[in-house]
N, CA, C and O atoms as a GROMACS GRO file, in nm:
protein
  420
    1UNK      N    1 -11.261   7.590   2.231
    1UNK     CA    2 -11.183   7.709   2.211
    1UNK      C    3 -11.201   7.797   2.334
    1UNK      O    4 -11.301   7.791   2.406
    2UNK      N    5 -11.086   7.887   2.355
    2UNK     CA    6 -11.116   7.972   2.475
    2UNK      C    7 -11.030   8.106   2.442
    2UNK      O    8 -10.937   8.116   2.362
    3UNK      N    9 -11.068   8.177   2.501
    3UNK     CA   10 -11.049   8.328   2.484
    3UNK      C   11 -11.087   8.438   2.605
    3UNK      O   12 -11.168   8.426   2.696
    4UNK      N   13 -11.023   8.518   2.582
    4UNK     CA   14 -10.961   8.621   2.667
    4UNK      C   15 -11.064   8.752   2.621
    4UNK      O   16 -11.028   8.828   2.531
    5UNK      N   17 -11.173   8.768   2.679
    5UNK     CA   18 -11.265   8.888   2.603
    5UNK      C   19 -11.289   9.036   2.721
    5UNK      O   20 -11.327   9.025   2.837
    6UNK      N   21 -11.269   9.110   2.682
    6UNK     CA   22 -11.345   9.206   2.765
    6UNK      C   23 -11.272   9.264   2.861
    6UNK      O   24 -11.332   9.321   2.952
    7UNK      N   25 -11.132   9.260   2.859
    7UNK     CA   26 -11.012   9.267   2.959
    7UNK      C   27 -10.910   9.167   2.976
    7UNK      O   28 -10.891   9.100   2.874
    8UNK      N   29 -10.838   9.137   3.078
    8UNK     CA   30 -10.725   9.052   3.116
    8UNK      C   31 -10.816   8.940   3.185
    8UNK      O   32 -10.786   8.821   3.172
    9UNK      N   33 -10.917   8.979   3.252
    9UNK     CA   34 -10.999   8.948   3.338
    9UNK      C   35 -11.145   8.871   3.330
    9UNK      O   36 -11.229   8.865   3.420
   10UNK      N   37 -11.151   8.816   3.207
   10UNK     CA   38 -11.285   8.754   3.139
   10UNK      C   39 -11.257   8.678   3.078
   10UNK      O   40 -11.191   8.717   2.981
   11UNK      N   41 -11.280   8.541   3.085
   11UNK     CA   42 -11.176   8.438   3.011
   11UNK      C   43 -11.301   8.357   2.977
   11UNK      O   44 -11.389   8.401   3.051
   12UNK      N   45 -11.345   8.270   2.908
   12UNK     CA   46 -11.522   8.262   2.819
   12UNK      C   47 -11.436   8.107   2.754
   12UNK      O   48 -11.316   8.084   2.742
   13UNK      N   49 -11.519   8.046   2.733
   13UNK     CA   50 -11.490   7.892   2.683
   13UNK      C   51 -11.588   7.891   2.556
   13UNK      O   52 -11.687   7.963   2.552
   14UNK      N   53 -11.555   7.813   2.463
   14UNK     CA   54 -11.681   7.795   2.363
   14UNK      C   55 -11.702   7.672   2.359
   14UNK      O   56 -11.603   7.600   2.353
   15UNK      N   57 -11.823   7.615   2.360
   15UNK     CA   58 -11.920   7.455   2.387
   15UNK      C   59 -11.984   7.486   2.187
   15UNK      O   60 -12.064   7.554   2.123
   16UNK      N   61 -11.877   7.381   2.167
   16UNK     CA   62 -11.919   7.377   2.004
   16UNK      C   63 -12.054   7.293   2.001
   16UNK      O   64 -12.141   7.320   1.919
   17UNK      N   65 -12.069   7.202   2.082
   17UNK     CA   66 -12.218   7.098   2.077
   17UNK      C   67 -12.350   7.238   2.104
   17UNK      O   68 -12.462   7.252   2.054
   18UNK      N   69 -12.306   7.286   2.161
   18UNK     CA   70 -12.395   7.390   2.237
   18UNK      C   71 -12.398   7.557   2.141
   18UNK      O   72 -12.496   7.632   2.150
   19UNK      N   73 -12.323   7.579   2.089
   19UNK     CA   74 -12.257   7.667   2.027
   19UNK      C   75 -12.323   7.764   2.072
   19UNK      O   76 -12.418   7.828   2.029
   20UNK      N   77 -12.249   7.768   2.181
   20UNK     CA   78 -12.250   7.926   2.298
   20UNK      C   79 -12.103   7.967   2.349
   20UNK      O   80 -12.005   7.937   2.282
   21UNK      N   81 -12.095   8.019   2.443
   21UNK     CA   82 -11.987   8.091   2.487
   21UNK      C   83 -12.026   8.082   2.658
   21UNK      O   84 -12.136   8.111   2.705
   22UNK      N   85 -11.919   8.040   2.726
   22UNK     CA   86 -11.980   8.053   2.894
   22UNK      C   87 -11.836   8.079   2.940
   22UNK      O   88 -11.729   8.036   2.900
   23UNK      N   89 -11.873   8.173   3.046
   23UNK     CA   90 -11.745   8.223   3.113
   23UNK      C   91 -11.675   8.112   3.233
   23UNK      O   92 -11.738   8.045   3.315
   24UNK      N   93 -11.525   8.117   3.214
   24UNK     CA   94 -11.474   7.991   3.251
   24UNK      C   95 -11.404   8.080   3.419
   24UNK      O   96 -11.437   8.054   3.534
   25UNK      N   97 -11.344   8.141   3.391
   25UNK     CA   98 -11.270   8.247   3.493
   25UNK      C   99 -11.286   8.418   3.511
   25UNK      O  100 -11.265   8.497   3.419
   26UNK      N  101 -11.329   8.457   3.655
   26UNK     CA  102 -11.341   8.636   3.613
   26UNK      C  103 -11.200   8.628   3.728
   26UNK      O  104 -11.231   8.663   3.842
   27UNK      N  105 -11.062   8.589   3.710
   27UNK     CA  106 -10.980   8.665   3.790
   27UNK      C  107 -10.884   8.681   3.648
   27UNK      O  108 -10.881   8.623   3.540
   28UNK      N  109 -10.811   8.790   3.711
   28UNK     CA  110 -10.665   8.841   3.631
   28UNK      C  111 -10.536   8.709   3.679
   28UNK      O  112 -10.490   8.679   3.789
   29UNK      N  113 -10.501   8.632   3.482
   29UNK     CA  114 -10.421   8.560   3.509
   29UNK      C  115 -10.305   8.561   3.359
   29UNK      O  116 -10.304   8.665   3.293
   30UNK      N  117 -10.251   8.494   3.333
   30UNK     CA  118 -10.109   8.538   3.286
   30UNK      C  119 -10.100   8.410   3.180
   30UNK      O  120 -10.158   8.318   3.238
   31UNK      N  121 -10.064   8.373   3.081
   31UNK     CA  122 -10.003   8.308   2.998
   31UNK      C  123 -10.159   8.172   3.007
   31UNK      O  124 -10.115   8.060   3.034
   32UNK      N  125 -10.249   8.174   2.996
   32UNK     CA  126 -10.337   8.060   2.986
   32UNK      C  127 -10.292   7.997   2.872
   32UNK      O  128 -10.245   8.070   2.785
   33UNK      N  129 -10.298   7.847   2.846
   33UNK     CA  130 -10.269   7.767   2.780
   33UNK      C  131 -10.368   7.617   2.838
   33UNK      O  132 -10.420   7.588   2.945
   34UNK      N  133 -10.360   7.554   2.713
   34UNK     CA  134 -10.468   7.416   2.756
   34UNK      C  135 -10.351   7.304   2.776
   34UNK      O  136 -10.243   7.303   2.719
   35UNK      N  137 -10.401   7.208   2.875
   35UNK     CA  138 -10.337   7.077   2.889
   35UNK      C  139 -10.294   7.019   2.770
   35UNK      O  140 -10.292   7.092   2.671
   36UNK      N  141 -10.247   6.862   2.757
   36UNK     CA  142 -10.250   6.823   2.626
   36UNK      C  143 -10.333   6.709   2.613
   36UNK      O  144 -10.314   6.618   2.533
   37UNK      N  145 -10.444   6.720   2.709
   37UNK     CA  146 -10.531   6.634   2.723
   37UNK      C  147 -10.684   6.709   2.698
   37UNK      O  148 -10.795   6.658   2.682
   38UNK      N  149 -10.633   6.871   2.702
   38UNK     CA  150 -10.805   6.904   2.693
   38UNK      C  151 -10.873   6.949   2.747
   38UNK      O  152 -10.964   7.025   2.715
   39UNK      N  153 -10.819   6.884   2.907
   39UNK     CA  154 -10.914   6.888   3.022
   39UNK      C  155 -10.920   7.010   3.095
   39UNK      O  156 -11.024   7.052   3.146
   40UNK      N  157 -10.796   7.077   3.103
   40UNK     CA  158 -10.796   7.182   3.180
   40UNK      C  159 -10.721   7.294   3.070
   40UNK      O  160 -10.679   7.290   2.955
   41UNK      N  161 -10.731   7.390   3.172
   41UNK     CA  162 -10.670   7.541   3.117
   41UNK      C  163 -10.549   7.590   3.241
   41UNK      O  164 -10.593   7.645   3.342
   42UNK      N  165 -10.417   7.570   3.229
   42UNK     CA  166 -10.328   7.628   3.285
   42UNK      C  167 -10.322   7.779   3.283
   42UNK      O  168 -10.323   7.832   3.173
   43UNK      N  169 -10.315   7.862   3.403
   43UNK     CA  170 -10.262   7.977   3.401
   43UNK      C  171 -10.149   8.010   3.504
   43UNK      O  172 -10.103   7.935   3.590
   44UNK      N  173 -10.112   8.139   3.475
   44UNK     CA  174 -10.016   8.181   3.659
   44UNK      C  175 -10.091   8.301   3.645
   44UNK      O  176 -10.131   8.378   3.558
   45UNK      N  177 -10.095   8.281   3.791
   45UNK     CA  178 -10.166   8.420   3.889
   45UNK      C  179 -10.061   8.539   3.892
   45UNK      O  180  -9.945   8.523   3.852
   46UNK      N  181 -10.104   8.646   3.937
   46UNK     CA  182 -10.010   8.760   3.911
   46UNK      C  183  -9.906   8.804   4.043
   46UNK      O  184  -9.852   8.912   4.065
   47UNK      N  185  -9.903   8.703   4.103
   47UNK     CA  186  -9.835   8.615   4.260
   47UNK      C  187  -9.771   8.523   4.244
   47UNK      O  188  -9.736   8.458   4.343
   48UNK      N  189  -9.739   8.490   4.135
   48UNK     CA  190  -9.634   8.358   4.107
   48UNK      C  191  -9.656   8.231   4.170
   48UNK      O  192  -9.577   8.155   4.225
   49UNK      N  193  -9.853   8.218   4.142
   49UNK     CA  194  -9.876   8.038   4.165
   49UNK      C  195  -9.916   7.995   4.013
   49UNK      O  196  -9.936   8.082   3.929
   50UNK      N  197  -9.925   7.890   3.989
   50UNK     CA  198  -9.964   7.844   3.859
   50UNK      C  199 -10.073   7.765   3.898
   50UNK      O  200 -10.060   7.708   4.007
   51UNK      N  201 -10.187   7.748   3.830
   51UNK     CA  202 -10.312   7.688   3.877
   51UNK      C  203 -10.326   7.641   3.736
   51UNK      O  204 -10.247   7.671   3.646
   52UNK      N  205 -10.460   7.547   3.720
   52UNK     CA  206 -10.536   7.487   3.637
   52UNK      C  207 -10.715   7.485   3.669
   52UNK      O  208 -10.772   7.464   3.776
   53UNK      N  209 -10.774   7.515   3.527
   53UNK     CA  210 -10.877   7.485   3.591
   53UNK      C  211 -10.958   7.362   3.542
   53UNK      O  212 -10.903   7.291   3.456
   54UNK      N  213 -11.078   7.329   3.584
   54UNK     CA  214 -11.091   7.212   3.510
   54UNK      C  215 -11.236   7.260   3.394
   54UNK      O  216 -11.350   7.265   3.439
   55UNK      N  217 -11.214   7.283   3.280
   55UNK     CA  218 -11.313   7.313   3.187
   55UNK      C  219 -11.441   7.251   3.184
   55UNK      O  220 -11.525   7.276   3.098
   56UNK      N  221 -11.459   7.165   3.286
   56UNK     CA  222 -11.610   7.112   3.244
   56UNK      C  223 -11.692   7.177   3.387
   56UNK      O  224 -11.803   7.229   3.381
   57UNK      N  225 -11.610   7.162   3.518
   57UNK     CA  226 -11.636   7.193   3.623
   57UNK      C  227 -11.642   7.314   3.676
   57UNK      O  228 -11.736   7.350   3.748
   58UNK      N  229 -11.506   7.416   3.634
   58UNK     CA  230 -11.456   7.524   3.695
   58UNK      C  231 -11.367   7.554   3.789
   58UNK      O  232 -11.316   7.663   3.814
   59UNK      N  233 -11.345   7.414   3.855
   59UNK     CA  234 -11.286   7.387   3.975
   59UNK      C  235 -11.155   7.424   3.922
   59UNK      O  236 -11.123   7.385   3.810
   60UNK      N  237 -11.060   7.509   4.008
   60UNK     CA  238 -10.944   7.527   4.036
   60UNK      C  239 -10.867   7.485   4.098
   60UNK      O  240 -10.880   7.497   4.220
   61UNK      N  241 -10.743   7.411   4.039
   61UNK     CA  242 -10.635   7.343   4.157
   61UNK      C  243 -10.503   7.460   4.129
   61UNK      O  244 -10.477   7.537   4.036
   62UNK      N  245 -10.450   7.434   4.240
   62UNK     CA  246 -10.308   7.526   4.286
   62UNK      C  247 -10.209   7.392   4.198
   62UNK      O  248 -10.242   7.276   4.224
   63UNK      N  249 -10.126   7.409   4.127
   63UNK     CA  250 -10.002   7.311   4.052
   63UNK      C  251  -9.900   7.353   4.147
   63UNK      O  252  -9.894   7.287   4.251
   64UNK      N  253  -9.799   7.473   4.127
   64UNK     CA  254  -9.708   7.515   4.190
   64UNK      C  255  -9.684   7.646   4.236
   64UNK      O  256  -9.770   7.717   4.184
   65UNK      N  257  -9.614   7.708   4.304
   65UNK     CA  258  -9.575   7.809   4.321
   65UNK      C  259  -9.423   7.875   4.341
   65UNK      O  260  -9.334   7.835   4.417
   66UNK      N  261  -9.420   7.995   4.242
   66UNK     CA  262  -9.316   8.040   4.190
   66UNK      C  263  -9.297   8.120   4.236
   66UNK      O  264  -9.212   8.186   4.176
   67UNK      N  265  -9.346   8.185   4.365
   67UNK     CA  266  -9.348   8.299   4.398
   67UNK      C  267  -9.199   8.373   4.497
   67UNK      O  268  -9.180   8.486   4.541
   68UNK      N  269  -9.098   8.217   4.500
   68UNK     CA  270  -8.972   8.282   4.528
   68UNK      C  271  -8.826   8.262   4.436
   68UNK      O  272  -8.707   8.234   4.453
   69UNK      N  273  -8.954   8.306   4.292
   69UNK     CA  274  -8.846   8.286   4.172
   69UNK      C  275  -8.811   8.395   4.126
   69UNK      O  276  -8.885   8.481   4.173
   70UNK      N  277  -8.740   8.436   4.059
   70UNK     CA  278  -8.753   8.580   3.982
   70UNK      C  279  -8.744   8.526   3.817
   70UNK      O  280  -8.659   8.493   3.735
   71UNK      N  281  -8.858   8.536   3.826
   71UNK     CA  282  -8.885   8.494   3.668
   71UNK      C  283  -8.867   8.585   3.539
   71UNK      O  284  -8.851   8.704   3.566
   72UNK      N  285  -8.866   8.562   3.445
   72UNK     CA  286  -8.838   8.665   3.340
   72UNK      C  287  -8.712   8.625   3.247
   72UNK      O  288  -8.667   8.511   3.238
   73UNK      N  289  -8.672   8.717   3.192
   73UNK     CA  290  -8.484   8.677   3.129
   73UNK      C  291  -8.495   8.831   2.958
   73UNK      O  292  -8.557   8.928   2.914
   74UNK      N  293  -8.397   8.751   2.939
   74UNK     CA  294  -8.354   8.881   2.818
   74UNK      C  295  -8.517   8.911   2.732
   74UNK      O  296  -8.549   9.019   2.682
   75UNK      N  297  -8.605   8.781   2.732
   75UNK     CA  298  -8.694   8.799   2.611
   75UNK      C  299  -8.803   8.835   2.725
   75UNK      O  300  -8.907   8.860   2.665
   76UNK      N  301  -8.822   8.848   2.861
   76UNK     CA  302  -8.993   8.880   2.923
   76UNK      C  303  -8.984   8.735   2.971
   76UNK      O  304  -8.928   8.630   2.940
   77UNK      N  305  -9.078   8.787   3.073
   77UNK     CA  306  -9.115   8.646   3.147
   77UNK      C  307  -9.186   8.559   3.086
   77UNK      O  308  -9.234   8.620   2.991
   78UNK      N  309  -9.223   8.446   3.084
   78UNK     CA  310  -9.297   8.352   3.012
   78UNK      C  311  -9.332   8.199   3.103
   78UNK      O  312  -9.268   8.158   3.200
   79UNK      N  313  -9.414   8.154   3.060
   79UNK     CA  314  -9.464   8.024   3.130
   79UNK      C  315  -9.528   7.918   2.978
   79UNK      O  316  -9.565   7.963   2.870
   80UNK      N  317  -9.522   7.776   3.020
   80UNK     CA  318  -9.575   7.739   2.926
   80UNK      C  319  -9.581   7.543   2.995
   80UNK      O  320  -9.591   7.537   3.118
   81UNK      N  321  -9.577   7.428   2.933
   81UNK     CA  322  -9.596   7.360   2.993
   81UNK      C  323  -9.506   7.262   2.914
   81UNK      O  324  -9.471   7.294   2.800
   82UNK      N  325  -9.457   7.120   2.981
   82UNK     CA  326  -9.362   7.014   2.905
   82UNK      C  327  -9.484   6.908   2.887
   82UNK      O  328  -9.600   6.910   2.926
   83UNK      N  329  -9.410   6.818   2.811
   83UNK     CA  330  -9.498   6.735   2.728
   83UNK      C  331  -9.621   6.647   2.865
   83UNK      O  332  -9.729   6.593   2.841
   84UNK      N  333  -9.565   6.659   2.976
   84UNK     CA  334  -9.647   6.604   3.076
   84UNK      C  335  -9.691   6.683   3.164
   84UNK      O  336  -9.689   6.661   3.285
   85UNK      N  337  -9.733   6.777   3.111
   85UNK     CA  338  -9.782   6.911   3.162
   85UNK      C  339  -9.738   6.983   3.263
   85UNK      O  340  -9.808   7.070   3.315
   86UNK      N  341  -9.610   6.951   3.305
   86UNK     CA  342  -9.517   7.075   3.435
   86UNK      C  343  -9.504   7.182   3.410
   86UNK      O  344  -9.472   7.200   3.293
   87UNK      N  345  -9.517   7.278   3.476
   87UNK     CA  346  -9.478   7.385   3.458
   87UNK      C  347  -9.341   7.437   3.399
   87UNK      O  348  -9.243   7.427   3.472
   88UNK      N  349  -9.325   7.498   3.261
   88UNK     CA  350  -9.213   7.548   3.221
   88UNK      C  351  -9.183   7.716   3.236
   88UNK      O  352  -9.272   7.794   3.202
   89UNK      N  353  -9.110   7.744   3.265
   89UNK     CA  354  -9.076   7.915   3.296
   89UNK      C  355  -8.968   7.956   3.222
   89UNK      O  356  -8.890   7.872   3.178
   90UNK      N  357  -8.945   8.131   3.193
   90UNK     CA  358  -8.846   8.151   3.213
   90UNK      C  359  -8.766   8.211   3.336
   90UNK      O  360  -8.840   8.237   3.430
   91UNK      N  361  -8.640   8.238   3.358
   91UNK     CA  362  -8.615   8.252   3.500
   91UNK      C  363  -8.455   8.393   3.481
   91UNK      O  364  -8.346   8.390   3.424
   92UNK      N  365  -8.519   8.484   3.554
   92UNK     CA  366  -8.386   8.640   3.558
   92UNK      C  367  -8.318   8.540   3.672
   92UNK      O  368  -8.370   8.515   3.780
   93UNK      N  369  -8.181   8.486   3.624
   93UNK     CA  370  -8.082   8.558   3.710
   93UNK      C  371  -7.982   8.616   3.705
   93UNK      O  372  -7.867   8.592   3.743
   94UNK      N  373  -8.052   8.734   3.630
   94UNK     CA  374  -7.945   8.826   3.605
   94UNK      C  375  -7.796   8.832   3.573
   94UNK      O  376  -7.732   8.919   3.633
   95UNK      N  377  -7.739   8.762   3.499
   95UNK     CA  378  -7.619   8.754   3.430
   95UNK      C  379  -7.618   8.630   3.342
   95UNK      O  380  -7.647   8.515   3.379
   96UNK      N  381  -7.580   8.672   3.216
   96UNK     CA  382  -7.567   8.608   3.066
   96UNK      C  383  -7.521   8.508   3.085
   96UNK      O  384  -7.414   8.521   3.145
   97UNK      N  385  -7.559   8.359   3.054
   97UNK     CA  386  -7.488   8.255   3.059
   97UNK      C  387  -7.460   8.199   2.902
   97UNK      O  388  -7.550   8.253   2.837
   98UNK      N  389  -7.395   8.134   2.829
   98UNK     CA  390  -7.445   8.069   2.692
   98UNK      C  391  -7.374   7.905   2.769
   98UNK      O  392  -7.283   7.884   2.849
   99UNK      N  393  -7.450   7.833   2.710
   99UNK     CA  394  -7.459   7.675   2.760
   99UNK      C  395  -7.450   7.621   2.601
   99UNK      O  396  -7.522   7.665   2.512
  100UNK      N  397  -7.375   7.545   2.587
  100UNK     CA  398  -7.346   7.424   2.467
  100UNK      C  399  -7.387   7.315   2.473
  100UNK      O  400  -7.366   7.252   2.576
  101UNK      N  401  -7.450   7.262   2.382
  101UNK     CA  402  -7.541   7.112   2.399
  101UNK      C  403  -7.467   6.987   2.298
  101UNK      O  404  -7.442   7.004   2.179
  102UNK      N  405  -7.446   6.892   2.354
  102UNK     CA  406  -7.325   6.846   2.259
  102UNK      C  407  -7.438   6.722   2.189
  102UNK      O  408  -7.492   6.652   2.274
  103UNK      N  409  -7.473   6.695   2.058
  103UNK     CA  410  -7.602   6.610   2.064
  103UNK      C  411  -7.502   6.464   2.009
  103UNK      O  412  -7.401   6.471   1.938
  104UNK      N  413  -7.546   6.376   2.050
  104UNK     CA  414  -7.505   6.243   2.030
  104UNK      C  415  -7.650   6.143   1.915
  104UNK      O  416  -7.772   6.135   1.904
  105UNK      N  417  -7.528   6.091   1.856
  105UNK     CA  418  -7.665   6.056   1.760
  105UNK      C  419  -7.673   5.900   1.782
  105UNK      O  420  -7.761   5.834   1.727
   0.00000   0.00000   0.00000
């Protein structure tokens, strides 16, 4: 389990074998979410890179960078991940589109 304690800025892991609490990240980051493997913890920086870290290690890798996107839309910006862990966003560009999905069965 992981959690967000003490600010934006204190992000703490819990070791159920161990049943403690150890701090995983002290920077300010945005939408954290876990892999679907476990292994890591996705966030975006407040600079529009998306990183991961690796929960056993700490080690941080750079994934992508969004930083010449204008992200956001009618509902707030958002980030989240696809079933093979890419980066998913939402994205302002400023004017309403509606798109039709025609489903074939």
């Amino acid at each position: 389990m992981a959690a967000v304690t003490g600010g934006p800025k204190h992000h703490v892991i819990y070791d159920a074998t161990k049943q403690t609490w150890r701090e995983l990240l002290d920077t300010k980051v945005a939408f954290p979410r876990w892999s679907h493997d476990d292994k890591y913890i996705y966030f975006d920086t407040l600079n529009g890179i998306v990183c991961r870290v690796d929960v056993h290690n700490r080690k941080i890798e750079r994934i992508a960078s969004l930083e010449n996107l204008r992200m956001g839309g009618p509902l707030g910006a958002w980030s989240g991940l696809t079933p093979d862990d890419s980066p998913l966003i939402t994205r302002n560009i400023s004017t309403p589109e509606i798109y039709a999905l025609d489903w074939t069965y």
